[in-house]
N, CA, C and O atoms as a Maestro MAE file, in Angstrom:
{
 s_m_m2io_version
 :::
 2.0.0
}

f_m_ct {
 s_m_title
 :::
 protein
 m_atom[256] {
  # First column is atom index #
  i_m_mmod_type
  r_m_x_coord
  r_m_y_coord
  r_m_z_coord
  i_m_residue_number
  s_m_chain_name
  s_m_pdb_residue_name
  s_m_pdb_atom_name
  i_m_atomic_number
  :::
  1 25 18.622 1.570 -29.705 1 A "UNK " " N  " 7
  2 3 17.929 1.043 -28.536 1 A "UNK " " CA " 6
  3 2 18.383 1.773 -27.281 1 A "UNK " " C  " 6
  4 15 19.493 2.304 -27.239 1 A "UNK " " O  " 8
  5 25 17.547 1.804 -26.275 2 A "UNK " " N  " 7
  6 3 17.775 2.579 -25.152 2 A "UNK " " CA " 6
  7 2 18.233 1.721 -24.264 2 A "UNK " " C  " 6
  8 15 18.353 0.543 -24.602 2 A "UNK " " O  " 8
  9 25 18.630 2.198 -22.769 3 A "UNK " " N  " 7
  10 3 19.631 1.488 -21.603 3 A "UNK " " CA " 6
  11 2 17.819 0.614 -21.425 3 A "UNK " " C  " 6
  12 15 17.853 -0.598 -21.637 3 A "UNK " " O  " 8
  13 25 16.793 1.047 -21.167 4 A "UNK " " N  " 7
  14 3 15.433 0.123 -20.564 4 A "UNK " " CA " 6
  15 2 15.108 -0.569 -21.590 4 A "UNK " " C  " 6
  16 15 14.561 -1.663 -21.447 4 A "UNK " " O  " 8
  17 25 15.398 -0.034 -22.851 5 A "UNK " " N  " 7
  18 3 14.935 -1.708 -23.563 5 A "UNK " " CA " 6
  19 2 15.985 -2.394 -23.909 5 A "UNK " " C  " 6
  20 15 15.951 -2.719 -25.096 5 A "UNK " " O  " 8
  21 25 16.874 -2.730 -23.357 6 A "UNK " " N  " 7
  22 3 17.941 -4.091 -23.238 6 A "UNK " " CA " 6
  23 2 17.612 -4.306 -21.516 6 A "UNK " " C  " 6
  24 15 17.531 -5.482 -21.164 6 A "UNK " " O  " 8
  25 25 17.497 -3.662 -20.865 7 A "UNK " " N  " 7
  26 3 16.781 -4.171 -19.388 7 A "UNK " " CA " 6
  27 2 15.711 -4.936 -19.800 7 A "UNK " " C  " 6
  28 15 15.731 -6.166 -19.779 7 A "UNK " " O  " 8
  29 25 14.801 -4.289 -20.164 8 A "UNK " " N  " 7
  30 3 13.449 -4.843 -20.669 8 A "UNK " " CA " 6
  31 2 13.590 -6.489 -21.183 8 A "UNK " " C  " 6
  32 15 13.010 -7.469 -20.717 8 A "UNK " " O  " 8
  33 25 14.509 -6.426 -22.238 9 A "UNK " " N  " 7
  34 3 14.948 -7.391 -22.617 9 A "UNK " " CA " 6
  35 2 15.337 -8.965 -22.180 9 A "UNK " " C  " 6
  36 15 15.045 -10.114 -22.513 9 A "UNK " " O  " 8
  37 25 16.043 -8.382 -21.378 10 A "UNK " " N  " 7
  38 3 16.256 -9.113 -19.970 10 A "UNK " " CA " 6
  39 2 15.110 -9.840 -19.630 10 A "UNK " " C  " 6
  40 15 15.084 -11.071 -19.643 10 A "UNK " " O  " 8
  41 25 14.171 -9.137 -19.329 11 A "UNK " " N  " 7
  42 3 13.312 -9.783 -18.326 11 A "UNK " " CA " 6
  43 2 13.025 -11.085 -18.873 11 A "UNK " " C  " 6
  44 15 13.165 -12.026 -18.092 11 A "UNK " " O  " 8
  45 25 12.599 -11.378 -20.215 12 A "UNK " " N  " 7
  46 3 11.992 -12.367 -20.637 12 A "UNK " " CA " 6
  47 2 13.424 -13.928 -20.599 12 A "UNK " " C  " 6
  48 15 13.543 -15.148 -20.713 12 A "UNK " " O  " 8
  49 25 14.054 -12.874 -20.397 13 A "UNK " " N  " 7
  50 3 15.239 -14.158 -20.429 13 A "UNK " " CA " 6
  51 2 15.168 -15.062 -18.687 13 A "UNK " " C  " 6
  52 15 14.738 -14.530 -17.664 13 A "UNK " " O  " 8
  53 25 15.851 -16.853 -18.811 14 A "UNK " " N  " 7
  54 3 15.461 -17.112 -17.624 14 A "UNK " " CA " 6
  55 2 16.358 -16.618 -16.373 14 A "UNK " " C  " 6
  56 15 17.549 -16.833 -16.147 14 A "UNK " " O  " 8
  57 25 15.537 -15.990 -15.739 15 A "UNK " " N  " 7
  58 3 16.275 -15.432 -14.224 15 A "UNK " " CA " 6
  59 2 15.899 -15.689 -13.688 15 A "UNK " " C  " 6
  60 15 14.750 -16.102 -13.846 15 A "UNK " " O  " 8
  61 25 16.589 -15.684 -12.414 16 A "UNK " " N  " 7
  62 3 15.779 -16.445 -11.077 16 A "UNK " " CA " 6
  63 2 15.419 -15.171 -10.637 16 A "UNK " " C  " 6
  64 15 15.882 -14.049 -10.839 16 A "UNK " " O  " 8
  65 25 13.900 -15.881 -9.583 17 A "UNK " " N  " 7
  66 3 13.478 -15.062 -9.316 17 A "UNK " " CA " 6
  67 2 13.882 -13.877 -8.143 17 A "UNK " " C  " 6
  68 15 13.054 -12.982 -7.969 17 A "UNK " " O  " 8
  69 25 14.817 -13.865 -7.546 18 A "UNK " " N  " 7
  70 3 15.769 -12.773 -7.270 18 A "UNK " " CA " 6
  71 2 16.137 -11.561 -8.122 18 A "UNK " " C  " 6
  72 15 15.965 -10.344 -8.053 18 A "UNK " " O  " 8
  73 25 16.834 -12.594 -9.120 19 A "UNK " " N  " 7
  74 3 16.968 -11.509 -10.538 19 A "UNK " " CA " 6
  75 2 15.906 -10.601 -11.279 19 A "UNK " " C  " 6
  76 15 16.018 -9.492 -11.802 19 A "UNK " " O  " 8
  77 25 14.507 -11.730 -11.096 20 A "UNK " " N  " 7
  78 3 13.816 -11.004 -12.260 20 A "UNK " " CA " 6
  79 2 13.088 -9.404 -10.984 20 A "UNK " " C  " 6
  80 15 12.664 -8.291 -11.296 20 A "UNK " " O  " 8
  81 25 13.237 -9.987 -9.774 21 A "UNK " " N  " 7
  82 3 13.084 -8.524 -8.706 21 A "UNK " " CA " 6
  83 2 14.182 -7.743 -9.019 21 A "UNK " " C  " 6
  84 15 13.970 -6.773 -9.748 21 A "UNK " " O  " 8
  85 25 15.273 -7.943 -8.642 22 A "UNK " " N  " 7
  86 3 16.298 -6.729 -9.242 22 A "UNK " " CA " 6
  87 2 15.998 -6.000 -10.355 22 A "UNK " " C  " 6
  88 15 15.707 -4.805 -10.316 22 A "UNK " " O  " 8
  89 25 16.063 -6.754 -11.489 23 A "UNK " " N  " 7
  90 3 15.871 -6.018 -12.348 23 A "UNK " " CA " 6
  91 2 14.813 -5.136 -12.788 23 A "UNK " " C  " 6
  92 15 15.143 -4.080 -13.329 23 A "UNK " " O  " 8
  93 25 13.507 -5.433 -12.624 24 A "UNK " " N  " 7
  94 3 12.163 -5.249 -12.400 24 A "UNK " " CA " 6
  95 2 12.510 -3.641 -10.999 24 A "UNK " " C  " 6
  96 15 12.070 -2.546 -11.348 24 A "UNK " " O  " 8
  97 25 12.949 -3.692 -10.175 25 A "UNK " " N  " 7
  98 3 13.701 -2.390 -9.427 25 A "UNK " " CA " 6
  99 2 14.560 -1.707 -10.366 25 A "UNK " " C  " 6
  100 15 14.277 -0.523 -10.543 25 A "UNK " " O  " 8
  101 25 15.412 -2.109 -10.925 26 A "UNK " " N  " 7
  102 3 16.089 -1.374 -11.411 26 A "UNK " " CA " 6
  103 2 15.776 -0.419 -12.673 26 A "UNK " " C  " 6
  104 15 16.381 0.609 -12.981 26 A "UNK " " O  " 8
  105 25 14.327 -1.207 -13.536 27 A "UNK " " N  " 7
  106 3 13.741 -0.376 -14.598 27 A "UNK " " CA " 6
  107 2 13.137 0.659 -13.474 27 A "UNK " " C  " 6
  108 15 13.575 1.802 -13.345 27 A "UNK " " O  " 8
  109 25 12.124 0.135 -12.714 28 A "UNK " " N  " 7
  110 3 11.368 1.279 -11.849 28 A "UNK " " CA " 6
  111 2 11.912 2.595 -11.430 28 A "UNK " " C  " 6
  112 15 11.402 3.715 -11.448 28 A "UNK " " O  " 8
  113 25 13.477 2.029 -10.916 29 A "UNK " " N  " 7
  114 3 14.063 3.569 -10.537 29 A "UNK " " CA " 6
  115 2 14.572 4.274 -12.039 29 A "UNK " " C  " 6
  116 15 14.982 5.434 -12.050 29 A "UNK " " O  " 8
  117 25 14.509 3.538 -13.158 30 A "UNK " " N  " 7
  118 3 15.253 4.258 -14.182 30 A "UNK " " CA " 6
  119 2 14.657 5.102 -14.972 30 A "UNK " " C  " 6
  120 15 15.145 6.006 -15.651 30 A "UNK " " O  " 8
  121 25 12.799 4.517 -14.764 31 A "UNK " " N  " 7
  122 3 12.106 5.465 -15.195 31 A "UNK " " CA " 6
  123 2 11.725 6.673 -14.684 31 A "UNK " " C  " 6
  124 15 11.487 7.650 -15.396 31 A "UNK " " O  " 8
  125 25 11.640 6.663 -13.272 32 A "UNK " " N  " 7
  126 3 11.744 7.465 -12.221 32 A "UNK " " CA " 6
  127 2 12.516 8.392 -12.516 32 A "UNK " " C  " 6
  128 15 12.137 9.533 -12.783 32 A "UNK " " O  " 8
  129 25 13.748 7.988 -12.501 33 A "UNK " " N  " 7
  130 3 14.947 8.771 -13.014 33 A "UNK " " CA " 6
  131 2 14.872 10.300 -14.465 33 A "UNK " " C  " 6
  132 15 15.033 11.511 -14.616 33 A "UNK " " O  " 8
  133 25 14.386 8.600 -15.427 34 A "UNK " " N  " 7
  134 3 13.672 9.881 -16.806 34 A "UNK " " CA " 6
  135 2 12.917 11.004 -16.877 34 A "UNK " " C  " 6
  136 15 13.052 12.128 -17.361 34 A "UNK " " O  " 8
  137 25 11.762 10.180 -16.032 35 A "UNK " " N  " 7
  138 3 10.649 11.569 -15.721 35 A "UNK " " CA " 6
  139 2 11.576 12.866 -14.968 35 A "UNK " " C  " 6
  140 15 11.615 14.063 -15.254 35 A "UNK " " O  " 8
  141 25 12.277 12.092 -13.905 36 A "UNK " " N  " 7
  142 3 12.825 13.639 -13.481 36 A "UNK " " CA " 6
  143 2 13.583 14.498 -14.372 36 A "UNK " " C  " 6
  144 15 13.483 15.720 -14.483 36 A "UNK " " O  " 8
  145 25 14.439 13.618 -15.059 37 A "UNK " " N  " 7
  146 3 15.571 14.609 -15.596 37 A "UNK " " CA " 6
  147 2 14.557 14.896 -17.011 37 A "UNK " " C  " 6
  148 15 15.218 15.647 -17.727 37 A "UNK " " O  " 8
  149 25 13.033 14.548 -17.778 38 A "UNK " " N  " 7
  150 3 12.319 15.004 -18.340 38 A "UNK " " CA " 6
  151 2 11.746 16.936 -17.938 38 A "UNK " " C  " 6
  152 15 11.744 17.937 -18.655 38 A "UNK " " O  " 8
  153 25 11.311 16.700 -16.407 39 A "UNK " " N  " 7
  154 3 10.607 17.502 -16.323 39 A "UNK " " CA " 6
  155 2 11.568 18.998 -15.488 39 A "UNK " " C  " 6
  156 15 11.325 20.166 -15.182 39 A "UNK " " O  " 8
  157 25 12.810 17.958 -15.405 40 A "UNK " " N  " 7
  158 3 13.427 19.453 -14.740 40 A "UNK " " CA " 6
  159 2 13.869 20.466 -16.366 40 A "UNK " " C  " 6
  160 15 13.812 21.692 -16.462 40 A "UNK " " O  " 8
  161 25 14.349 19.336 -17.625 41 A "UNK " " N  " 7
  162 3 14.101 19.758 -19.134 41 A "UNK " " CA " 6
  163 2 13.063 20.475 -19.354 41 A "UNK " " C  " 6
  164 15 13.356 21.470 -20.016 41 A "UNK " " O  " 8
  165 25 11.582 20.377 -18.992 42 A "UNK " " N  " 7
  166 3 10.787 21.261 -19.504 42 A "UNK " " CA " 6
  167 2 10.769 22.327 -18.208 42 A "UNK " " C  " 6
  168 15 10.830 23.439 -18.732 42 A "UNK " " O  " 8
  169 25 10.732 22.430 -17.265 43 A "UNK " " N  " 7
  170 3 11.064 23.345 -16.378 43 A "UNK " " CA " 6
  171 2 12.311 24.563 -17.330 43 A "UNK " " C  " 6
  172 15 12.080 25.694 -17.757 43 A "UNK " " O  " 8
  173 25 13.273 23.953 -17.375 44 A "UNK " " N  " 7
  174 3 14.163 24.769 -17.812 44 A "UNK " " CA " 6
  175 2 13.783 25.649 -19.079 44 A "UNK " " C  " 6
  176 15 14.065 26.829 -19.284 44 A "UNK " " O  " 8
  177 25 12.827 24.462 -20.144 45 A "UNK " " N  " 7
  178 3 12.737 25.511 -21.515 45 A "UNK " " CA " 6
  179 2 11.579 26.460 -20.901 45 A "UNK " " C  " 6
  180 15 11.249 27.352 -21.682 45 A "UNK " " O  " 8
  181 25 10.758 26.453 -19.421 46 A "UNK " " N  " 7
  182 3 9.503 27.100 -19.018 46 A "UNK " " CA " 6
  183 2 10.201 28.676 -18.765 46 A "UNK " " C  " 6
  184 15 9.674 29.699 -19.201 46 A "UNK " " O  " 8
  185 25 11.400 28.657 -18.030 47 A "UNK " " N  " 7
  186 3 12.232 29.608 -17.457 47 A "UNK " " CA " 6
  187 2 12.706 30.351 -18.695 47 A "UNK " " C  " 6
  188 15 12.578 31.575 -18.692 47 A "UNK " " O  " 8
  189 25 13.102 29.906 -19.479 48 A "UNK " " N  " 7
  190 3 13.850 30.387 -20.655 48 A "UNK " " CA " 6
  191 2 12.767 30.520 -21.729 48 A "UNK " " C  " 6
  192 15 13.212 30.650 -22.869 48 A "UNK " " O  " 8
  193 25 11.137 30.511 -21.570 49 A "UNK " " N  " 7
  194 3 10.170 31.157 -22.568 49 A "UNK " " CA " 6
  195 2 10.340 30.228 -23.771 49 A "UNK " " C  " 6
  196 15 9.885 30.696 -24.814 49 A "UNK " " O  " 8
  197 25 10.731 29.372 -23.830 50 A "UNK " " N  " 7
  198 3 10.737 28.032 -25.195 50 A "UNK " " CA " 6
  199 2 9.950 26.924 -25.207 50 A "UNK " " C  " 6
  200 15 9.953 25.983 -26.000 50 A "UNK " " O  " 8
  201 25 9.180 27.156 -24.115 51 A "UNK " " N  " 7
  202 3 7.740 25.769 -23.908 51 A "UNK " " CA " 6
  203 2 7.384 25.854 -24.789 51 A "UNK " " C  " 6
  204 15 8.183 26.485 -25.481 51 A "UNK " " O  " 8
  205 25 6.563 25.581 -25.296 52 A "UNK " " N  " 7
  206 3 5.229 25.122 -25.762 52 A "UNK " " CA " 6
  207 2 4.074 24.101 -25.627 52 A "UNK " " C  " 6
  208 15 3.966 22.946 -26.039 52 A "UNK " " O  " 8
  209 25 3.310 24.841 -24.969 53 A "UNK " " N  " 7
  210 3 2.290 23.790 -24.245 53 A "UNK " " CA " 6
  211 2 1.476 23.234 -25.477 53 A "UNK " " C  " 6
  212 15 1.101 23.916 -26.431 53 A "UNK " " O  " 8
  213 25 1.247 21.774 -25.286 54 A "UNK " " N  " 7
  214 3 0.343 21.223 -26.146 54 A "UNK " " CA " 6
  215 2 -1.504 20.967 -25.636 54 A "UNK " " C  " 6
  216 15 -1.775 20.809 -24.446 54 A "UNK " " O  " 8
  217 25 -2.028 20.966 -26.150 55 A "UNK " " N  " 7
  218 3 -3.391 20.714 -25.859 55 A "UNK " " CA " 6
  219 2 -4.299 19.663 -26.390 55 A "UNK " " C  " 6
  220 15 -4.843 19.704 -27.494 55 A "UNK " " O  " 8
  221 25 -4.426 18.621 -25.413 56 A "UNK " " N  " 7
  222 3 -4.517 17.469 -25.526 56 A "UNK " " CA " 6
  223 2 -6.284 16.909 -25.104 56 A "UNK " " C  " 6
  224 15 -6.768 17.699 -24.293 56 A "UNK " " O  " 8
  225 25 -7.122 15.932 -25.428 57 A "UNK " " N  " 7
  226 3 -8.231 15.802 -24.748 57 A "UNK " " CA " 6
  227 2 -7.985 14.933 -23.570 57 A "UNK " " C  " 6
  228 15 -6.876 14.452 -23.339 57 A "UNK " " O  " 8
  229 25 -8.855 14.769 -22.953 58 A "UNK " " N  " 7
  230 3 -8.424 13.720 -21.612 58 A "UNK " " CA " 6
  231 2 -9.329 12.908 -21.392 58 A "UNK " " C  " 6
  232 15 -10.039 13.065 -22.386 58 A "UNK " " O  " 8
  233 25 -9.722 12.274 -20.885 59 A "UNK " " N  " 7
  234 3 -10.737 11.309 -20.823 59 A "UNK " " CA " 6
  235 2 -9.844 10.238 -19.622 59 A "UNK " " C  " 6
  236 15 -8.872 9.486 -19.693 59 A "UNK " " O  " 8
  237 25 -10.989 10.759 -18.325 60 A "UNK " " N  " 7
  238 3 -10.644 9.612 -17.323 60 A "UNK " " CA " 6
  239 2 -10.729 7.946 -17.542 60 A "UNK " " C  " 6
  240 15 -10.071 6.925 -17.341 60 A "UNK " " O  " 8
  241 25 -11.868 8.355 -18.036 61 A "UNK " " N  " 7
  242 3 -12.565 6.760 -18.729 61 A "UNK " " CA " 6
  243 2 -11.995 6.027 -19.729 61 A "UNK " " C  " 6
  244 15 -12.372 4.898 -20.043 61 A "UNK " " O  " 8
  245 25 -10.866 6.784 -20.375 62 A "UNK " " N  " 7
  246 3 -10.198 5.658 -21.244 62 A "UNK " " CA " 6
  247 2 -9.001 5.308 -20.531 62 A "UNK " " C  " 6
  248 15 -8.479 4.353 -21.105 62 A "UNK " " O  " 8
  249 25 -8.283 5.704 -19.436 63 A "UNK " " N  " 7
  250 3 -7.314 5.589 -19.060 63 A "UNK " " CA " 6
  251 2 -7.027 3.969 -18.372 63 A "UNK " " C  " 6
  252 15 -5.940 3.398 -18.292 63 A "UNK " " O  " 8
  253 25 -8.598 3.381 -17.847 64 A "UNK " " N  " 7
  254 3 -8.599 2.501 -17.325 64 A "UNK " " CA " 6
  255 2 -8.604 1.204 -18.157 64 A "UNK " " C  " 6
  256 15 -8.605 0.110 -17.594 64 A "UNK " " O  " 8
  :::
 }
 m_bond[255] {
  # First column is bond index #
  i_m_from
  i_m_to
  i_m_order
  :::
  1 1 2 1
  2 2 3 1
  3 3 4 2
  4 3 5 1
  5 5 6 1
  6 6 7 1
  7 7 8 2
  8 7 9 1
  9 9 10 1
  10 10 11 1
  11 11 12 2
  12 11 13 1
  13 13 14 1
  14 14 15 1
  15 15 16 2
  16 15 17 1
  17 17 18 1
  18 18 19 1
  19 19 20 2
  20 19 21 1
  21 21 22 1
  22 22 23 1
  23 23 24 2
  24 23 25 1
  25 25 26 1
  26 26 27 1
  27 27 28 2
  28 27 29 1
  29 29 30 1
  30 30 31 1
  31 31 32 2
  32 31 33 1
  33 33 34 1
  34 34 35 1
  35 35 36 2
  36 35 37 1
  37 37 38 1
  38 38 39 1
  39 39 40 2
  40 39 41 1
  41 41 42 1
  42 42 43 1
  43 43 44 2
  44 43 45 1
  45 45 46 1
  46 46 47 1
  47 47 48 2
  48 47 49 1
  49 49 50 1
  50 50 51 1
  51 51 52 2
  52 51 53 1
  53 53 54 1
  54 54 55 1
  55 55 56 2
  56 55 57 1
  57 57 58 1
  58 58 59 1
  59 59 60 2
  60 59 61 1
  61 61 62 1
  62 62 63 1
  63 63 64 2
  64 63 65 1
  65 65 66 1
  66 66 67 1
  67 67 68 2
  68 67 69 1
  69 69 70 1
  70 70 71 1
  71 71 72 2
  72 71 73 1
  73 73 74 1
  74 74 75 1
  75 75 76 2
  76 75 77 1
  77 77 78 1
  78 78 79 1
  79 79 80 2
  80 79 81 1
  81 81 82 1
  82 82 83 1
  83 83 84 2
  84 83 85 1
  85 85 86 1
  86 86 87 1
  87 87 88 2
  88 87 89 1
  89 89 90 1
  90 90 91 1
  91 91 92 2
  92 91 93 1
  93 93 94 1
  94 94 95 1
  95 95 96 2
  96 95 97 1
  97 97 98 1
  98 98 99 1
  99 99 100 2
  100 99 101 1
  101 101 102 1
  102 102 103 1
  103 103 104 2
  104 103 105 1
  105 105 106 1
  106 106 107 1
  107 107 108 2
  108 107 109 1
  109 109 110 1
  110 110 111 1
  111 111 112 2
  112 111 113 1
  113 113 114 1
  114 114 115 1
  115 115 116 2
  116 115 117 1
  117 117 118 1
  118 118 119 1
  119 119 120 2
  120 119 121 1
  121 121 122 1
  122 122 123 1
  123 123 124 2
  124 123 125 1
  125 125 126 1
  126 126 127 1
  127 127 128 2
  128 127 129 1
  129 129 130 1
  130 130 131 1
  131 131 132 2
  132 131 133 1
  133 133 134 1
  134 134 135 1
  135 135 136 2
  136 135 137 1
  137 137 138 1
  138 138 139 1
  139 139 140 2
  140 139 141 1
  141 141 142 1
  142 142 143 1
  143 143 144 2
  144 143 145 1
  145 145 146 1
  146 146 147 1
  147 147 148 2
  148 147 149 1
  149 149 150 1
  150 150 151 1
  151 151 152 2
  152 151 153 1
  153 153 154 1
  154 154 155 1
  155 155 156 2
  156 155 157 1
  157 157 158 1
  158 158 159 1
  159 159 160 2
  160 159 161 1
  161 161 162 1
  162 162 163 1
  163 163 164 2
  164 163 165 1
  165 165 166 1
  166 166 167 1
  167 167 168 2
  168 167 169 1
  169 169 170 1
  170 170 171 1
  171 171 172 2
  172 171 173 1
  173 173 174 1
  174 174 175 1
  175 175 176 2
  176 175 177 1
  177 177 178 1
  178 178 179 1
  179 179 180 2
  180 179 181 1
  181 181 182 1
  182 182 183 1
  183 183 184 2
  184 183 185 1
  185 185 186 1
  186 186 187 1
  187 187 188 2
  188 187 189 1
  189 189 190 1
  190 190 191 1
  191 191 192 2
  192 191 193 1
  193 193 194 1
  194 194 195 1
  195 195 196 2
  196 195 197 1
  197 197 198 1
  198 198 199 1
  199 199 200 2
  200 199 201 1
  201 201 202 1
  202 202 203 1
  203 203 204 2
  204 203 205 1
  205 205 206 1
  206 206 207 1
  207 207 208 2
  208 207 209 1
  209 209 210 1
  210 210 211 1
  211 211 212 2
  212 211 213 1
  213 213 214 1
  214 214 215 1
  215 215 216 2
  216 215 217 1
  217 217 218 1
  218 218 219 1
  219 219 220 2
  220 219 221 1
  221 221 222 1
  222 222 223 1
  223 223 224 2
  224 223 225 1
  225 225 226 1
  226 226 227 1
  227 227 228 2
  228 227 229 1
  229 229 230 1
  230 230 231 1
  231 231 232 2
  232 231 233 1
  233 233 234 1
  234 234 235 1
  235 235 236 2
  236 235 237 1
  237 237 238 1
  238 238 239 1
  239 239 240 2
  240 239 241 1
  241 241 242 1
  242 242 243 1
  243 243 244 2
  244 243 245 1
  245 245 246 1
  246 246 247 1
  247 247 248 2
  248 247 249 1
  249 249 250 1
  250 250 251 1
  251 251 252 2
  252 251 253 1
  253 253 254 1
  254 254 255 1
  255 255 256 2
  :::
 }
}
């Protein structure tokens, strides 16, 4: 299990509602966090020629 799903975890447990804001902040910045240290990771394998881009379909319309 990861550090956000025992946060996650959390949530459903009873907290006051102070708590369930803290914590609810504290996943937000942690994902925040991931993506960065994700994309400075693919940055790095971009520099060093080890990407590999995938090719994916997209569709605005299902996103919603």
């Amino acid at each position: 299990m990861t550090c956000l799903m025992f946060l996650e975890n959390l949530m459903v447990e009873n907290l006051s509602e102070h708590g369930f804001r803290m914590l609810s902040i504290v996943i937000s910045q942690l994902n925040s966090l991931l993506c960065m240290v994700n994309d400075i990771l693919d940055y790095q394998m971009i520099e060093e020629d080890k990407f590999v881009a995938k090719i994916q379909e997209f569709s605005p319309e299902k996103t919603l």
